[in-house]
Structures are given as C-alpha cells and as structure tokens.
Backbone bond lengths (Angstrom), bond angles and torsions (degrees), N, CA, C in turn:
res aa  C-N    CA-C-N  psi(-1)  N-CA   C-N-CA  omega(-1)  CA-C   N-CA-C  phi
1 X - - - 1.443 - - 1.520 111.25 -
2 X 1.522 135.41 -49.36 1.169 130.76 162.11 1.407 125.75 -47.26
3 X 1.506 101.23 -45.79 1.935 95.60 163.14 1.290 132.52 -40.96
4 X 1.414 103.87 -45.73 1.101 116.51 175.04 2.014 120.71 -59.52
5 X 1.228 100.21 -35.40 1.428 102.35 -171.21 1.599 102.23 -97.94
6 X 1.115 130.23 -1.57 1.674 137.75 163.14 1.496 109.56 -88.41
7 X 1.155 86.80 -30.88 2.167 86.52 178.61 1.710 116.55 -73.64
8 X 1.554 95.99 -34.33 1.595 113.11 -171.14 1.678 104.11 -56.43
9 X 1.762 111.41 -54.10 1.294 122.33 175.67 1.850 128.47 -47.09
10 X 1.421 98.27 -18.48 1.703 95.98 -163.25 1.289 108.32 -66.41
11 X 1.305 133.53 -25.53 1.674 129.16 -153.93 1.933 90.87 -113.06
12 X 1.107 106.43 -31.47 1.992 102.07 -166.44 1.069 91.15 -65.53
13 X 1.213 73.38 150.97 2.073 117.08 -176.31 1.589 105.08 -61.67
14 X 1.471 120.97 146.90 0.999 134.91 171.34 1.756 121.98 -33.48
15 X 1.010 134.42 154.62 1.565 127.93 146.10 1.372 130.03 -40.42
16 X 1.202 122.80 110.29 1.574 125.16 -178.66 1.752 105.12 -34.03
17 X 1.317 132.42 -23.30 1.345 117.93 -173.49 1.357 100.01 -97.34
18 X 1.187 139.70 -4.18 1.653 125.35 -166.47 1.998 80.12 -111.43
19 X 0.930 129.85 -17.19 1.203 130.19 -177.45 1.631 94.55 -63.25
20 X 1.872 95.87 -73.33 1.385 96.39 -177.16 1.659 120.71 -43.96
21 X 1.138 96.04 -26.41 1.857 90.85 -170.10 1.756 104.25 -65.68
22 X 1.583 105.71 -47.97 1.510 111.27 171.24 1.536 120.38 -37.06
23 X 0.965 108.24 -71.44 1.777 116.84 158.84 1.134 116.85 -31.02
24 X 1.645 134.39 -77.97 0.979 115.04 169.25 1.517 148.33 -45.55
25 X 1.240 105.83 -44.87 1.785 127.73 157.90 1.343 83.32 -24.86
26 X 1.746 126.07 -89.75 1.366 152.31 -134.00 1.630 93.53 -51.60
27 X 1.074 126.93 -59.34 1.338 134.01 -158.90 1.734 94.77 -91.51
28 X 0.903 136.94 -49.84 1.404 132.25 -177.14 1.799 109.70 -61.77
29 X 1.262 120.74 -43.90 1.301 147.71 159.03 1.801 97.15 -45.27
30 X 0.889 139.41 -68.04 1.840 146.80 -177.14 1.741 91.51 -60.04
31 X 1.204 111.78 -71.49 1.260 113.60 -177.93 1.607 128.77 -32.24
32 X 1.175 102.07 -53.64 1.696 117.77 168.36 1.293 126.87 -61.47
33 X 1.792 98.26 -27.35 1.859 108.46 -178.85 1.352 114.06 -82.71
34 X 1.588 101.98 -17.02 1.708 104.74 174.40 0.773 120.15 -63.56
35 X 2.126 89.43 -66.61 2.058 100.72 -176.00 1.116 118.10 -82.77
36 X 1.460 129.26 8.63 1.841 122.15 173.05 1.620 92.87 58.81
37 X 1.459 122.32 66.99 1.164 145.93 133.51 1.399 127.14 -60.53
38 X 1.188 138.10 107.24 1.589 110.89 172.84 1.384 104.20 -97.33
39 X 1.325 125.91 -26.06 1.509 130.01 163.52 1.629 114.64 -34.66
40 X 1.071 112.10 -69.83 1.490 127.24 167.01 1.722 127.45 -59.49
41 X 1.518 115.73 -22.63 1.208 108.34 153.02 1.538 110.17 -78.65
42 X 1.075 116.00 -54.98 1.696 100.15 176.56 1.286 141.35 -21.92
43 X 1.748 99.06 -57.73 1.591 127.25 157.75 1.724 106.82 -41.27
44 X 1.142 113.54 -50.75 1.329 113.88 -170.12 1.259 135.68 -94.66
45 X 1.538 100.60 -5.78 2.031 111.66 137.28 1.009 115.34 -69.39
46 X 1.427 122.88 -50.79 1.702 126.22 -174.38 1.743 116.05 -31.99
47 X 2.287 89.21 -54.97 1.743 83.99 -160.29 1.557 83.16 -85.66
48 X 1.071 132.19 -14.56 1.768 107.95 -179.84 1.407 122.60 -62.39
49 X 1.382 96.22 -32.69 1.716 116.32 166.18 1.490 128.93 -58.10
50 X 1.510 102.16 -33.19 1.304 126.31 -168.15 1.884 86.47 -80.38
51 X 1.340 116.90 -51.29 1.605 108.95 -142.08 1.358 91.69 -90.47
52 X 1.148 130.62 -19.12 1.643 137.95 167.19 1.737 99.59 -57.45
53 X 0.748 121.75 -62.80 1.324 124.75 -178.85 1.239 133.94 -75.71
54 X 1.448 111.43 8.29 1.528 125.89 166.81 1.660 88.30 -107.54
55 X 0.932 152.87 -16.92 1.330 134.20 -175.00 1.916 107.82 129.39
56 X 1.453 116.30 -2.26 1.195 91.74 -179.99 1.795 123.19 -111.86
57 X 1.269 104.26 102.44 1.466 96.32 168.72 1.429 142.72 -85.95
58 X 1.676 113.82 28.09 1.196 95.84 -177.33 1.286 145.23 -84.41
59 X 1.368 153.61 -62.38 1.283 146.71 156.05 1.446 109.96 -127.85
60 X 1.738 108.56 -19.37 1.363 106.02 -162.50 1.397 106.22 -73.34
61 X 1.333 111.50 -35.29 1.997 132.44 -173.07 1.811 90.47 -61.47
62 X 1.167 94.61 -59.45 1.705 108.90 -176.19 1.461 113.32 -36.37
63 X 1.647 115.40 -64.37 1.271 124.76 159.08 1.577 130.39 -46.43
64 X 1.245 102.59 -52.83 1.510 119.67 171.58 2.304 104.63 -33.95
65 X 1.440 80.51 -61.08 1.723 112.51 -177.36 1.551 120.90 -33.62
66 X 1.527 94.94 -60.19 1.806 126.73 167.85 1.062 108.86 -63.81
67 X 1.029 138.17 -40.18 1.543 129.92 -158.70 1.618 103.81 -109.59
68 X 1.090 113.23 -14.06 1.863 120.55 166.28 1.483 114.27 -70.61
69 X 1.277 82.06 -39.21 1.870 90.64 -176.88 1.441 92.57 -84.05
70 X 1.312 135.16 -92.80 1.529 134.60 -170.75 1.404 96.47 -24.30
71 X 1.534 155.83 -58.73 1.329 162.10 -167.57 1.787 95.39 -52.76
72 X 1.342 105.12 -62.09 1.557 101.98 -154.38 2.087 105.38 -76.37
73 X 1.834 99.98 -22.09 1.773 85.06 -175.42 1.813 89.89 -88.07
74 X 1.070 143.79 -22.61 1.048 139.80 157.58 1.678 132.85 -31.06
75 X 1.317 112.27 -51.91 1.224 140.83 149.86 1.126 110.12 -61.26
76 X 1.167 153.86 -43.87 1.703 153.01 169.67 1.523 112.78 -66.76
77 X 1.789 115.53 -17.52 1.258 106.94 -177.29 1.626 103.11 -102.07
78 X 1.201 113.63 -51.21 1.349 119.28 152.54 1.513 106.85 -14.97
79 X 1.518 121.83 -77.00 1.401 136.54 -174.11 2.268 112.49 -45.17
80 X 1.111 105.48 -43.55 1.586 139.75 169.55 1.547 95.62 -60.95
81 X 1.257 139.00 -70.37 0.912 143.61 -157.99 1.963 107.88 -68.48
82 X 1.376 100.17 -46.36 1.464 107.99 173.72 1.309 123.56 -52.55
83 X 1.036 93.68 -51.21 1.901 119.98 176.79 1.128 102.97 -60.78
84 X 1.669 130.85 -45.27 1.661 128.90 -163.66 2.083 89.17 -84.66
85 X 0.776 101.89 -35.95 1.847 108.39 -174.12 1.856 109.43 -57.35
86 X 1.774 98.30 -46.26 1.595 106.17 -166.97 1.781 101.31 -87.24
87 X 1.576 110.55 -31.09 0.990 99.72 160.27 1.958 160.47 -53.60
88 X 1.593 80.29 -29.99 1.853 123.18 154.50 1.106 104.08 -54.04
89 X 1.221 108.92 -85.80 1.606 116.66 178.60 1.336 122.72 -17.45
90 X 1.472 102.02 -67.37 1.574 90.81 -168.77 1.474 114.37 -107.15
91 X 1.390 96.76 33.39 1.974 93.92 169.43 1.702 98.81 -116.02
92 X 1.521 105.00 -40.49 1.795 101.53 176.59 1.978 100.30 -89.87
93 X 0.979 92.71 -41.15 1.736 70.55 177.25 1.447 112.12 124.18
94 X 1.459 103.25 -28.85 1.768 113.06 173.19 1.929 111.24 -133.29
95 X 1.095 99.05 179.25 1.716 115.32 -156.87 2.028 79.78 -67.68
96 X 1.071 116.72 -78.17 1.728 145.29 -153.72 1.277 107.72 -89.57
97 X 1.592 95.94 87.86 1.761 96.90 -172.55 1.739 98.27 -82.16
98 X 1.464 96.68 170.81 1.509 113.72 -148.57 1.056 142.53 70.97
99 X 1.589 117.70 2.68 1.486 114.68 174.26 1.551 123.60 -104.66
C-alpha cells in the first residue's frame, strides 16, 4: 500500500508555493538585470533558492537563478565603476584624466 502512494508522487507537479516562488524569482530576477538592482537580485536568489528547495526544478527557479546572479555582479560593477569615476574626480579634478 505505501508503494503505491510513493510511486503516485514521482512525476506530479511541484507545490503551488515553490511554483509561485519560481515565478517570482523569474520576474524579480529580469527586473533587477534591467535596472541594476542589487536589492532585487538578492530577492531573486533567495526565492530561486527557496523554490529549488521545496522541490521545484523547472526553468523558471533556473531563470529566476541566472538573472539574480548576472543582476547582482552587474550591479557591483556598475557600483566599481562609480566609485573608480567619483574617485577621478575628486583627486584630478576633472571627468578625463590626461587632458
């Protein structure tokens, strides 16, 4: 009788909440890669992390995953870049050093 009810489980679809987490990741994850969020890539490892680990692997967690990470070192270079720009600034004095 337990065979039976362990066998039934192997192919069904995830839990409606690790689903939702996939989805969200997915779109919060896109969202962050646009606007160079690092707030929002964070968020969007978390729930990809989260929905991976309730049982769902399908592409959306996957996606969610990629685009959190690409979002957040994106945002860190962006962030690098500001700092190397404001730093110019106010040690030479103008935008285009060497002139």
């Amino acid at each position: 009788m337990e065979r039976a009810l362990i066998s039934e489980n192997v192919g069904a679809e995830p839990e409606q909440p690790a689903r939702s987490m996939a989805v969200a990741s997915m779109i919060i994850g896109i969202i962050s890669y646009v606007s160079i969020n690092p707030l929002g890539a964070i968020l969007a490892i978390i729930f990809a992390a989260t929905a991976k680990k309730h049982g769902n692997t399908t592409g959306y967690a996957t996606a969610g995953l990629v685009c959190g990470i690409v979002g957040f070192i994106l945002s860190l270079a962006v962030a690098a870049l500001a700092v190397g720009v404001t730093v110019n600034v106010l040690t030479v004095g103008n935008l285009i050093p060497f002139t």
